[in-house]
NUDOZA-80340 format. One line per field, with one value per residue (C-alpha): x, y, z; residue in three letters; residue number from 1; chain. Coordinates in steps of 0.02 Angstrom, whole numbers, plus 32768, in hexadecimal, padded with zeros to 4 digits. Layout:
# residues N
xx = (X,...)
yy = (Y,...)
zz = (Z,...)
rest = (ALA,...)
nr = (NUM,...)
kette = (A,...)
This chain:
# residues 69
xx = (82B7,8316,83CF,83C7,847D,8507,8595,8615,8609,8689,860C,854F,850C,845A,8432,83BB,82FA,832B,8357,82B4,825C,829D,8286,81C3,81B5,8201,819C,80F1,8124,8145,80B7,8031,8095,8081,7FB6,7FBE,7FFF,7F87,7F07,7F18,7F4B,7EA4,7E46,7E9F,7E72,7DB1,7DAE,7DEF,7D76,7CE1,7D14,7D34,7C6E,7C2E,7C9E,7C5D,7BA6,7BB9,7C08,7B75,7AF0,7B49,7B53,7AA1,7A65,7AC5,7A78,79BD,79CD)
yy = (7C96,7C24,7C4A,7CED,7CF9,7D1C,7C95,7CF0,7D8E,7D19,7D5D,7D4D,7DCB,7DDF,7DC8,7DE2,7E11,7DEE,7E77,7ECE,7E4F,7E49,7F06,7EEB,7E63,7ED9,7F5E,7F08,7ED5,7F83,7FC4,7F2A,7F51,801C,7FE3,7F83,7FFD,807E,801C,7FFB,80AB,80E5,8069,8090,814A,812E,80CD,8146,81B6,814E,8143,81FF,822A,81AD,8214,82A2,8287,8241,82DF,833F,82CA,82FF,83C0,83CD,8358,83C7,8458,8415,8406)
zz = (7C94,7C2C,7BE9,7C53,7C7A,7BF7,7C0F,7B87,7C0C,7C73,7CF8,7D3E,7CBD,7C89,7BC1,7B4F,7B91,7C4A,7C9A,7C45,7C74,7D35,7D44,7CF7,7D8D,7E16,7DE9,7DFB,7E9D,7ECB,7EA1,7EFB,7F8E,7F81,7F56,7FF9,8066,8016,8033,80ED,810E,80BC,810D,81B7,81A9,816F,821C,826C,822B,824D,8301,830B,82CB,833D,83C5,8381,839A,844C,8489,8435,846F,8526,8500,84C9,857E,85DF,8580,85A0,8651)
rest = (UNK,UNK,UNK,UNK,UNK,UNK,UNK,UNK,UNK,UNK,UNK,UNK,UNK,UNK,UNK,UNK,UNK,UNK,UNK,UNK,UNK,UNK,UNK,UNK,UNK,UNK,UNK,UNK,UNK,UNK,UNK,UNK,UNK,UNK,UNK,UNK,UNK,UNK,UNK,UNK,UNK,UNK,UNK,UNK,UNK,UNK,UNK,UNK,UNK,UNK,UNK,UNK,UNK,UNK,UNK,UNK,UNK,UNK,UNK,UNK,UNK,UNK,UNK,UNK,UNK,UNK,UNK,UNK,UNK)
nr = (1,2,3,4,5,6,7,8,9,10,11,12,13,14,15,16,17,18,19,20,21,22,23,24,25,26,27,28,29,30,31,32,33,34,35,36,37,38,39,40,41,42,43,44,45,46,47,48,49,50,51,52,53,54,55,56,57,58,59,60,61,62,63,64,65,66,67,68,69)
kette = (A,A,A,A,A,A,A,A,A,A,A,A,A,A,A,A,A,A,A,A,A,A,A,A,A,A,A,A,A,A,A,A,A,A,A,A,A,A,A,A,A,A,A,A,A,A,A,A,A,A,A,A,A,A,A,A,A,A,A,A,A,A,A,A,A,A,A,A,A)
């Protein structure tokens, strides 16, 4: 971002379309980072899932065994 700080502010100050700019940049980062994290916490939990049917049906296929015999 070219000519981004303000030398007459005497101080490192942001100027013209920076600072909009900057905040447009932070804020896509934000949110692929919040996309990450959703998407490894939903793909964590359909694992989970998948591992607690398969649970499921072992336990059932043992109930109805036990029941037969």
């Amino acid at each position: 971002m070219p000519n981004g700080w303000d030398p007459a502010a005497g101080f490192p100050a942001m100027a013209g379309n920076v600072p909009f700019l900057m905040k447009d940049v932070v804020l896509l980062a934000v949110s692929i980072d919040l996309l990450k994290q959703d998407v490894m916490r939903v793909s964590l939990s359909a694992g989970r899932a998948g591992d607690t049917k398969s649970a499921a049906g072992v336990v059932t296929g043992a109930s109805a065994a036990a029941a037969n015999q």
